[in-house]
Residue, then its C-alpha position, 0 to 999 in steps of 0.5 A: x437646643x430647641x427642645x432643650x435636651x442638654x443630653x442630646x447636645x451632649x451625645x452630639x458633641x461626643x459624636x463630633x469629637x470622633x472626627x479624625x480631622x483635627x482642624x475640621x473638628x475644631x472648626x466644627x466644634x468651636x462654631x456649635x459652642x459659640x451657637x450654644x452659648x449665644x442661644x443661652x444668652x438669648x433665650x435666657x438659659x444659663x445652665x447651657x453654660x454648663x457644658x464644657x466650651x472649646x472656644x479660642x481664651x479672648x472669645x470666652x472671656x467676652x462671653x464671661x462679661x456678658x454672663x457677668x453683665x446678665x448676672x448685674x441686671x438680673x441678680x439670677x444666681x444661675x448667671x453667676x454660676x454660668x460664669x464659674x462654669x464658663x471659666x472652667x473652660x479655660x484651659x489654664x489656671x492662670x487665664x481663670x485667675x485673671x478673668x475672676x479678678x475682672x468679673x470680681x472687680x466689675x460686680x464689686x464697682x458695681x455693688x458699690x455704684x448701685x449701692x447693693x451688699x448683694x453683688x459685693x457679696x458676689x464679687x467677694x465670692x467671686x475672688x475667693x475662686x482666684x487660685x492664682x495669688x498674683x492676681x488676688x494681690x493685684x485685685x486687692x489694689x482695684x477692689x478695697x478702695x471700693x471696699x472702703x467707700x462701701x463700708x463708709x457708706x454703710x458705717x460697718x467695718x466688717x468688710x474692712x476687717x475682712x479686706x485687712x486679713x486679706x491685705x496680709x496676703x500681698x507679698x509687696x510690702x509696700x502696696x500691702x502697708x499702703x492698702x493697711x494705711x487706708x483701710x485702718x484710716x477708714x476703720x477710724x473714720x467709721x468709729x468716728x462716725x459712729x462715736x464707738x470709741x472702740x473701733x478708735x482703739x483698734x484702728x490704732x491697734x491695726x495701723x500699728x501693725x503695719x510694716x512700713x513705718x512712715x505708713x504706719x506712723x502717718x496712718x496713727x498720726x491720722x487717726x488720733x488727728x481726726x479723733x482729736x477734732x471730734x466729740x470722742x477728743x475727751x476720751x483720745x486726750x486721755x493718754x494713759x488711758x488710751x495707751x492702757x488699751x494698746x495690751x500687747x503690742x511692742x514698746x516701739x509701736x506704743x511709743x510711736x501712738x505715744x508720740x502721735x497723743x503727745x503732738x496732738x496735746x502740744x498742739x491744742x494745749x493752753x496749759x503748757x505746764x498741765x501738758x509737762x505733768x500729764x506727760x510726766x505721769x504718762x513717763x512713770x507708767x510708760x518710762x520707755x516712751x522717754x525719747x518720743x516724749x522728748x522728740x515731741x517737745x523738740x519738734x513742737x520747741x521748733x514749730x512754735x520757737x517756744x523756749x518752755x518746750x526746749x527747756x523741757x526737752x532739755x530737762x527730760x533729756x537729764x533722765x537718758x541713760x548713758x546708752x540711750x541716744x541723744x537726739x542733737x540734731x532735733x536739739x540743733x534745730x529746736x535751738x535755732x528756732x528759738x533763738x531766732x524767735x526770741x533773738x537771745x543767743x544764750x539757749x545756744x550756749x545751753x547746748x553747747x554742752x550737750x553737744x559736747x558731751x554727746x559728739x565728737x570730731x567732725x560731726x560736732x564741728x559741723x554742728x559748731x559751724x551750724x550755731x556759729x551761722x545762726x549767732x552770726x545772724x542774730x549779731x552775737x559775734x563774740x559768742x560765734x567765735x568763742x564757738x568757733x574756737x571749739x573746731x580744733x581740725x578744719x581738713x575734713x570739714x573743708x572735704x564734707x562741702x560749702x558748710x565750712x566756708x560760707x560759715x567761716x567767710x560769714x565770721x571774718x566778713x563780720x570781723x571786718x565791718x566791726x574793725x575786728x580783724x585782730x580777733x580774727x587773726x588771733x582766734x579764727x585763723x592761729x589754727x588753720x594751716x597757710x593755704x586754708x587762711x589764704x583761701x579763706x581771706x580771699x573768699x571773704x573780701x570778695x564776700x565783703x566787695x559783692x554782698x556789704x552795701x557801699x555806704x558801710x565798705x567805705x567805713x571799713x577800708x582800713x579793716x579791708x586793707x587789714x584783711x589783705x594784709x594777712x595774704x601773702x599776695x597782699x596787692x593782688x586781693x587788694x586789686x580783686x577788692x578793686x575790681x569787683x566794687x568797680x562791678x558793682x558801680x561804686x563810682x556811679x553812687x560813691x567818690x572814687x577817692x575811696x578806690x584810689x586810696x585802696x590802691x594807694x596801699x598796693x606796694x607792687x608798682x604794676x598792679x599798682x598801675x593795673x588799679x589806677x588804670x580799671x578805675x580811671x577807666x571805669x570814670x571815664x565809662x561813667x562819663x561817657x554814660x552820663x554825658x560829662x565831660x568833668x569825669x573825663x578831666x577827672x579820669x585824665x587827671x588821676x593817671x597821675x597816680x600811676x608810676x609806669x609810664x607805659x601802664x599811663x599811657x594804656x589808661x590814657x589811651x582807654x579814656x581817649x577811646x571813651x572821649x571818643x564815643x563822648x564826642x561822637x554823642x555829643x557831636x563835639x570834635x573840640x573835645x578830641x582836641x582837648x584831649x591832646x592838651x590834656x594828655x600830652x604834658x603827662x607823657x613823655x615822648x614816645x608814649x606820647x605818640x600812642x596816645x596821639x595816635x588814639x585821638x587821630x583813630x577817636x577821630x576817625x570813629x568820630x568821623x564815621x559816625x557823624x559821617x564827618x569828612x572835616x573830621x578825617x582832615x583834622x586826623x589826617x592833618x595830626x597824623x602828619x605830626x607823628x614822627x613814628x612812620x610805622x604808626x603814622x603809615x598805620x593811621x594814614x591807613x586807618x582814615x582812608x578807610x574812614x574816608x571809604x566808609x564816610x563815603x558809603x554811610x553818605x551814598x547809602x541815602x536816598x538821592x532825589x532830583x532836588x539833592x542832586x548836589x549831594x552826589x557830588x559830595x559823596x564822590x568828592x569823598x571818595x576821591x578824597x581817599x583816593x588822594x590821600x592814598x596815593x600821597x600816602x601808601x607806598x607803592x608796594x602796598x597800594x594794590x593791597x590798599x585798593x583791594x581793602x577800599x573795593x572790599x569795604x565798599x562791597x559789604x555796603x552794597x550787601x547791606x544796601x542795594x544801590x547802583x550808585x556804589x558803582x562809582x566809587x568802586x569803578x574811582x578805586x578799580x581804575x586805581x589798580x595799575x596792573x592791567x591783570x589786576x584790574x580786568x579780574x576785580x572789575x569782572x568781580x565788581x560787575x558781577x555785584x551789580x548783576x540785576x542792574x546789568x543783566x540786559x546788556x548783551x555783553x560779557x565785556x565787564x567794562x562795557x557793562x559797568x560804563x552801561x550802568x553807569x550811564x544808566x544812573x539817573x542823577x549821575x547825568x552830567x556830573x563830570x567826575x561820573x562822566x570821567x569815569x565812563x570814559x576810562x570804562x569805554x577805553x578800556x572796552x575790546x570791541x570798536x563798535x562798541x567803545x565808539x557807540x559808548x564815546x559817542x553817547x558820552x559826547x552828546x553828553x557833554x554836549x548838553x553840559x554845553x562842555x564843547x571842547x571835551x566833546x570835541x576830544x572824544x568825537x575826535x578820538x571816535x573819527x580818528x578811530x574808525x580807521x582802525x575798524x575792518x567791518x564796512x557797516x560798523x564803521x559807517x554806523x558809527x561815522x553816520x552817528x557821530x555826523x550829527x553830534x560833530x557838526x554842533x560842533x562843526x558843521x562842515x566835518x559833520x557833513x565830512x563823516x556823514x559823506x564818508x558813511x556814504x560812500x561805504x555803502x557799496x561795500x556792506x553787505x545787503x543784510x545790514x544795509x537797511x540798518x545802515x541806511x536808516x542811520x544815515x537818514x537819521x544823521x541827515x536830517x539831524x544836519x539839515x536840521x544845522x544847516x539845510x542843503x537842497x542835495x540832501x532831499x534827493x540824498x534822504x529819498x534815495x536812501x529810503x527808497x533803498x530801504x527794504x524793511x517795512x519798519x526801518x523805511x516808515x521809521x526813516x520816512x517819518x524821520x525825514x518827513x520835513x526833508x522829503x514834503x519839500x516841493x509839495x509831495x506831501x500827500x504822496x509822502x503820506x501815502x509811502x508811508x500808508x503803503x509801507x506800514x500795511x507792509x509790516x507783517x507783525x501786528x504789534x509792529x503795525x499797530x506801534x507804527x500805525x500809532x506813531x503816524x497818528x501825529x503826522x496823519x492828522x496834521x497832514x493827511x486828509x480829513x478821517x486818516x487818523x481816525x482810520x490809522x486808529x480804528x485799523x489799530x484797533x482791529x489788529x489788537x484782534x490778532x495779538x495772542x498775548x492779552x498784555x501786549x494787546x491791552x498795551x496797545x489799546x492804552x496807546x489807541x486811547x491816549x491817541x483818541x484823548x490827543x485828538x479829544x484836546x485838539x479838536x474839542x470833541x468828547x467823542x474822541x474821549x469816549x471812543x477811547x474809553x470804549x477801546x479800553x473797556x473792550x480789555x477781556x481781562x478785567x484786572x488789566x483793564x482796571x490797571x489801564x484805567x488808573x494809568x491814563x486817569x480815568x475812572x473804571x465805571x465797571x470795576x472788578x466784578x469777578x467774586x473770586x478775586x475779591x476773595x481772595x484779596x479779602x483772604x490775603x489781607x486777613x491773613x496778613x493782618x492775623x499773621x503779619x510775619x510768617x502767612x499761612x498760604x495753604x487757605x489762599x492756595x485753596x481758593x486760588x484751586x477752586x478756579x477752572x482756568x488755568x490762566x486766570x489762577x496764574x494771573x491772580x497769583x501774579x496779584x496775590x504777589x504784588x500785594x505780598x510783595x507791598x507788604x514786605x512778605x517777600x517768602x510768601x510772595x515768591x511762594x504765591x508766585x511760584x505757585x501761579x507758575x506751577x500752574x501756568x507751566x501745565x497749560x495746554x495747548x501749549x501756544x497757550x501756555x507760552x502767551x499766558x508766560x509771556x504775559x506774567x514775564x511782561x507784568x513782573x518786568x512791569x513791576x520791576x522784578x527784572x530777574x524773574x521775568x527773564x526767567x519766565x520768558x526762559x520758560x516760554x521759550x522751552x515750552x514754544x520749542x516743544x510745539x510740533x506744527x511749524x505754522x504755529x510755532x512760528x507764529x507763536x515764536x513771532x508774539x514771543x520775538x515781540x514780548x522779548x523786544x518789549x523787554x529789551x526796549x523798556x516799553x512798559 
């Protein structure tokens, strides 16, 4: 190749075909051709391509493009024989077609962007070496569109003719007559250009040799259009002369050029007379083209409404021969159009005739009915049913579809609004059978019902009733009639007089009824709707017209229905009664009690929806009247269900201190209900009645969370007599209330639900709730725990001064424990009931608590600490009533026989104006200095240190609150959960603010602001600060959390209903601790949470939890847990704090050394407590 001897190469590649390895030679072979053929292409020599190739197809085919792309840029011959050579290497012929035809495309797109004849005329070569036809029709497709721009672009059409002899040899017709349609417009459009009439004449001649004749007849419509607009118009107009040109083709082809002249001279004439001579003569020439000519006349008749093209139509239509074809569709259409142009019915009649003559059966009568609409919409309805009397046979129009009866309805309906009925009858329907006339008058009224305006119907009613006459279910079509004007709101613009005298004509006495009561109904609707109470009366007093007393009393008792929801928007209950003296004197008795009955249930709604309990008495009192004891059990039912519902609509708003007397009300409600339930229901049914009451207080709690629906339910739960009964739906309603409840230790349904119900801030001291607690506390298994509960009740009653109930159950608690088998348990209770006893009397207060003593030998050690502190605490609360001497030395011995360092600081300190008595105090101070640095935990010497801070300050010496809150201060050092410690810094700085107001001196406050501003983590910190009122000089500093912040509250504001979090997560991951990703998730989730995205923020939250979940060490993780389940628990969200500390617990298990996990165990004992005690 260096020297360029191809003869060489040549012997080279003859001596590696002897190779006896095929693979090997192929291989070889194929790696010295590709080398040969690129140092053609790079050193610019393309006879190389001359040598036979073996290369794999798709290799040759690149090498064929870029043979093709060098011959484009150079226009060197040698590079397109490099192609036909290259393709010569292809083993099959079917591969060289197809590569041809591509290169054939590429030079001729080519030729034609570049604007140069001489890659066309390559590429027209080119595609002369396709062998294979499929592949030569496919790139006709591709390249005589170019064909067409190039020849345009060039005004010569040799290109052209030569693409239409090669058109020829498509074998898809339909793509070769698209490519002839093209290529004859174009021919057209360069004659044209050129203003050589004789290319104009072979275009037509070509495009009339087309096969597909829409093609053809749109490709010559197109020609002579373009002709017509441009200076050879004179000469296209001609139409002899242009058809003198068209020698030897076939008369249909003539006929269709014929055709295309013809429309074009309609179009543009301004002597339609001078048009109908030229066309004569060209009939006298060219006697054939007869029926394009009056094609052209109809078709113009129809576009334009013209009634001269018609007529000509129709006289030239005079000279068919008795074989031709009469075109009476094109003569239908051309009609219609006139006449709605002109509005004269008589070209109709002209055709009638013809169509006569030229159809018969079935097709002329669908021709019949398409004259009959179009009479029928200019208003010639005389003529449209003399027309109509020509259809002789209706069974096969009715099958052929909706002709025959939207025509047939159009004429009847037509007959009736002009009072024609009895031409109807005698000339429409004489010739139908019974069922197609029947079929045929309903169709028509309702027609007439939906689609004629009221104001004309009312005209016409006697016509309507007519009509209706004629149907063997006469009073059923007159009841449809009524039925669908009432649809179509005839009493909200008309008198519905007009429907009452309708119904009047209907003979059968119950549909009759059925009338009178849909119309009475529907003014008693349209009352309602428009607040009237008139059309009320009115409705009330048409009942009148309806015979049957049953179909009165249903129509009554719907009004009734309507009052009520009148009353109800009005807040008029007077109108319910009205009703009663309306309705009563046109019943007799017994239907009477239905309707009575539907006033007492219009009550009831009333009573709902206007949360009405005077309106549930005045049913109840009505109820009572009713004879009918079925019907009276059924109301009974129905107003304690009102009652219920009442009663839950009003508990459902929000209760303050301020409307505390609402409460009250909302009970009374209840036991209103259950009253009546018991007065009413039979003993066999109320269970049953109960169960209904607690089931639809349930659905209220669903709708609205509110825990003070657990008083009516726990009112109807101790209703249910059988003990079974009850104990499993009170299990059932405790578990509604489960986020109420779900701290107390207990399993005991009964316990938890008097829990709950102590726990209702604005049911203290009502009475009724505090009644209820009772039952609730009888009813509980465990002593102890019935008696604490009692206790708590008593010193309830005892704030409401209620000394005499109080009395009962401290009585029934002393009584009590002699029933209860464990020592300690007895004396706690004795010891706790002493005080709240001796309110009452102070001597049996001293009593309990001397028989809580003297068990002290009998408990066991383990809770005598616990029992000792109680009795401290009864004491001093005795002494406190009436003091003794005894009891000094009694308290100190008890205390000094406490062991537990908290629960003997706890007793000092309760009992610390018992003991200082006799001057001791500095001894007693220092006990309890003693005591507390006892404690082991920090957090409970730090509370216990806070809580001396008081006492120390009026009674140590001078700097021992100072130091109790400075050694305060150092132990928050040692608390391991950041919002436990920052809790108790809060306290430390409320106790420096006491001492700032007590002694006036800001450096208190200030060393209370500096406790606080040692808080590490700054969200924290700047919350305490906003507690406790003090302005947060540094603020949130950190620029991450802002950020975010900023990122959450665009994102709600962009997409406020369903946030994208994915950008937010991505923020919150760019953080390196841990720690602080889950603690701003925890914020993310009260600003989500704020803004009622609740998915979004239990998204966030979980997500912060994924991440705290992974924290190592793990003592780590269970403080940063701790401190998100202490946050949520702060926020309120209860449920899923337990759930993380569930998490800490797992994760403190798993820790291996045992110093740490019970130190680790230790912080979590404290956040629990926390939890449970409600200290946040």
């Amino acid at each position: 190749m260096a020297r360029g001897n191809e003869d060489e190469i040549e012997v080279l590649l003859s001596d590696i075909s002897q190779i006896p390895r095929r693979k090997e030679k192929k291989e070889l072979l194929e790696t010295i051709h590709a080398t040969i053929l690129e140092t053609a292409f790079r050193e610019n020599h393309p006879e190389l391509a001359r040598l036979p190739v073996i290369l794999p197809k798709n290799e040759i085919y690149d090498y064929i493009h870029r043979a093709t792309h060098h011959f484009i840029d150079t226009k060197e011959p040698a590079w397109l024989n490099a192609v036909y050579d290259l393709a010569e290497s292809l083993d099959r012929k079917s591969s060289q077609s197809q590569i041809l035809s591509e290169v054939t495309k590429n030079l001729i797109e080519s030729g034609v962007d570049h604007a140069d004849a001489d890659l066309i005329e390559a590429g027209m070569k080119t595609f002369h070496q396709i062998s294979f036809r499929k592949y030569r029709s496919a790139i006709l497709m591709d390249i005589v569109p170019l064909h067409i721009v190039w020849s345009i672009t060039i005004r010569d059409t040799t290109l052209l003719k030569e693409a239409l002899g090669l058109i020829e040899g498509i074998g898809d017709i339909s793509k070769r007559s698209l490519l002839q349609s093209e290529v004859t417009k174009a021919i057209g459009r360069i004659g044209i250009a050129k203003r050589e009439f004789n290319l104009i004449i072979d275009a037509l001649r070509d495009a009339a040799g087309i096969k597909q004749k829409i093609r053809r007849t749109n490709s010559i419509d197109s020609i002579i259009g373009q002709v017509w607009k441009s200076p050879l118009g004179s000469s296209i107009s001609d139409i002899p002369a242009v058809l003198a040109r068209m020698e030897g083709l076939e008369e249909e082809q003539i006929s269709e050029i014929t055709a295309a002249l013809i429309g074009e001279k309609i179009r543009r004439a301004h002597d339609k007379g001078a048009v109908i001579s030229h066309l004569e003569e060209v009939l006298k020439e060219y006697p054939f083209t007869l029926q394009a000519t009056i094609t052209e006349l109809l078709k113009a008749a129809e576009h334009f409404g013209d009634p001269y093209y018609l007529e000509s139509a129709l006289r030239f239509n005079t000279q068919l021969s008795p074989s031709d074809e009469v075109q009476i569709r094109e003569i239908i259409r051309a009609g219609i159009s006139v006449v709605e142009r002109t509005g004269e019915a008589k070209f109709l009649l002209d055709i009638v005739p013809i169509v006569e003559e030229a159809v018969t059966g079935p097709r002329a009568y669908a021709i019949y009915l398409q004259l009959v609409h179009t009479m029928l919409q200019r208003g010639a309805f005389t003529h449209a049913v003399d027309i109509y009397t020509r259809i002789t046979s209706f069974t096969e129009l009715i099958q052929t579809g909706t002709q025959f009866w939207d025509t047939s309805v159009m004429l009847v309906s037509a007959g009736v609004l002009r009072d024609r009925v009895d031409q109807i009858r005698d000339q429409v329907f004489a010739r139908m059978d019974t069922e197609t006339r029947e079929n045929l008058i309903q169709r028509s009224i309702a027609d007439i019902c939906k689609h004629t305006s009221l104001g004309e119907i009312i005209h016409h009613i006697s016509s309507l009733v007519a009509l209706a006459g004629m149907h063997r279910h006469r009073d059923e079509q007159l009841l449809m009639a009524i039925d669908l004007l009432i649809e179509r709101r005839f009493i909200e613009t008309l008198d519905p007089s007009y429907l009452v005298e309708i119904a009047r004509q209907i003979s059968n006495t119950g549909i009759s009824g059925i009338a009178v009561s849909r119309i009475v109904t529907n003014i008693a609707d349209f009352g309602v709707s428009h607040r009237n109470r008139d059309y009320l009366q009115r409705a009330v007093g048409l009942t009148c017209e309806i015979r049957g007393q049953k179909t009165r009393s249903e129509a009554l008792c719907s009004v009734i229905d309507r009052a009520a929801d009148l009353a109800v928007n009005q807040g008029d209950l007077t109108l319910l009664k009205r009703m009663r003296s309306w309705t009563d004197p046109l019943l007799e008795k017994e239907y009477g009690l239905y309707t009575t009955g539907n006033i007492v249930l219009g009550m009831v709604k009333y009573g709902i929806d206007k949360k009405a309990p005077h309106a549930l008495e005045n049913a109840y009192d009505i109820a009572g009247e009713i004879d009918d004891p079925s019907l009276r059990q059924q109301l009974y039912e129905q107003i304690i269900e009102g009652y219920i519902r009442v009663g839950c609509l009003m508990m459902r708003e929000a209760i303050s201190a301020e409307n505390r007397d609402l409460l009250e009300t909302r009970i009374s409600v209840f036991r209103r209900a259950t009253d009546i339930l018991r007065v009413t229901v039979t003993e066999r049914r109320y269970s049953i009645r109960i169960a209904r009451g607690i089931d639809i207080i349930t659905e209220y709690v669903h709708q609205t969370k509110n825990p003070y629906y657990s008083i009516p339910l726990v009112m109807f739960v101790l209703e249910i007599k059988s003990a079974v009964e009850r104990d499993a739906m009170i299990t059932r309603v405790a578990t509604e209330f489960e986020p109420y409840i779900d701290d107390v230790a207990s399993t005991d349904p009964y316990e938890m639900m008097a829990f709950l119900l102590q726990r209702l801030e604005h049911a203290k001291g009502l009475p009724e709730v505090m009644e209820l607690t009772r039952s609730l506390l009888m009813r509980i298994g465990n002593l102890y725990t019935r008696f604490s509960g009692m206790c708590t009740l008593a010193e309830g009653y005892l704030r409401l001064h209620d000394t005499e109930r109080a009395a009962e159950i401290l009585g029934d608690v002393r009584r009590g424990t002699a029933d209860m088998g464990i020592p300690h348990e007895r004396a706690l209770i004795l010891s706790d009931s002493a005080g709240l006893i001796a309110r009452i009397d102070i001597d049996a207060g001293y009593e309990s608590f001397e028989e809580a003593f003297t068990l002290l030998p009998e408990i066991d050690p383990e809770m005598g600490g616990i029992v000792r502190k109680h009795l401290v605490f009864s004491l001093v609360s005795l002494h406190a009533l009436r003091a003794d001497e005894t009891n000094t030395a009694i308290a100190i011995r008890l205390i000094n026989a406490i062991e537990e360092p908290v629960d003997f600081v706890n007793s000092l300190v309760a009992a610390f104006g018992i003991v200082i008595q006799g001057g001791q105090t500095q001894d007693v101070m220092e006990s309890i200095y003693a005591g507390i640095d006892e404690i082991p935990l920090a957090y409970d010497r730090a509370s216990m240190l806070l809580s001396v801070v008081p006492i120390a300050q009026k009674y140590g010496e001078n700097g021992d609150a100072e130091r109790l809150l400075r050694e305060a201060t150092n132990l928050t050092d040692e608390i391991m959960i950041p919002l436990v410690a920052a809790m108790v810094r809060k306290g430390i700085c409320q106790m420096y603010l006491m001492l700032s107001t007590a002694e006036h001196n800001e450096d208190y406050r200030n060393e209370g602001i500096r406790v606080i501003e040692t808080i590490e983590e700054e969200i924290i910190r700047h919350r305490i600060f906003q507690q406790l009122g003090l302005k947060d000089e540094k603020g949130i500093t950190d620029p991450a959390y802002k950020r975010l912040m900023e990122a959450t509250q665009e994102m709600l504001a962009a997409t406020p209903n369903h946030p994208d979090l994915s950008s937010i997560e991505y923020l919150i991951e760019s953080l390196s601790d841990r720690a602080q990703r889950a603690r701003y998730c925890f914020e993310l989730f009260l600003l989500l949470h704020e803004a009622e995205r609740e998915r979004a923020a239990d998204a966030i939250l979980l997500f912060g939890l994924d991440e705290a979940s992974i924290i190592r060490p793990l003592s780590r993780r269970v403080y940063v847990l701790c401190d998100l389940a202490l946050s949520l628990h702060e926020a309120g969200e209860r449920k899923k704090s337990r759930d993380i500390i569930g998490m800490a617990v797992n994760a403190a298990t798993n820790i291996r050394q045992d110093d740490l996990r019970d130190e680790v165990f230790n912080e979590l004992d404290v956040a629990m407590r926390i939890i449970q005690e409600e200290r946040m």
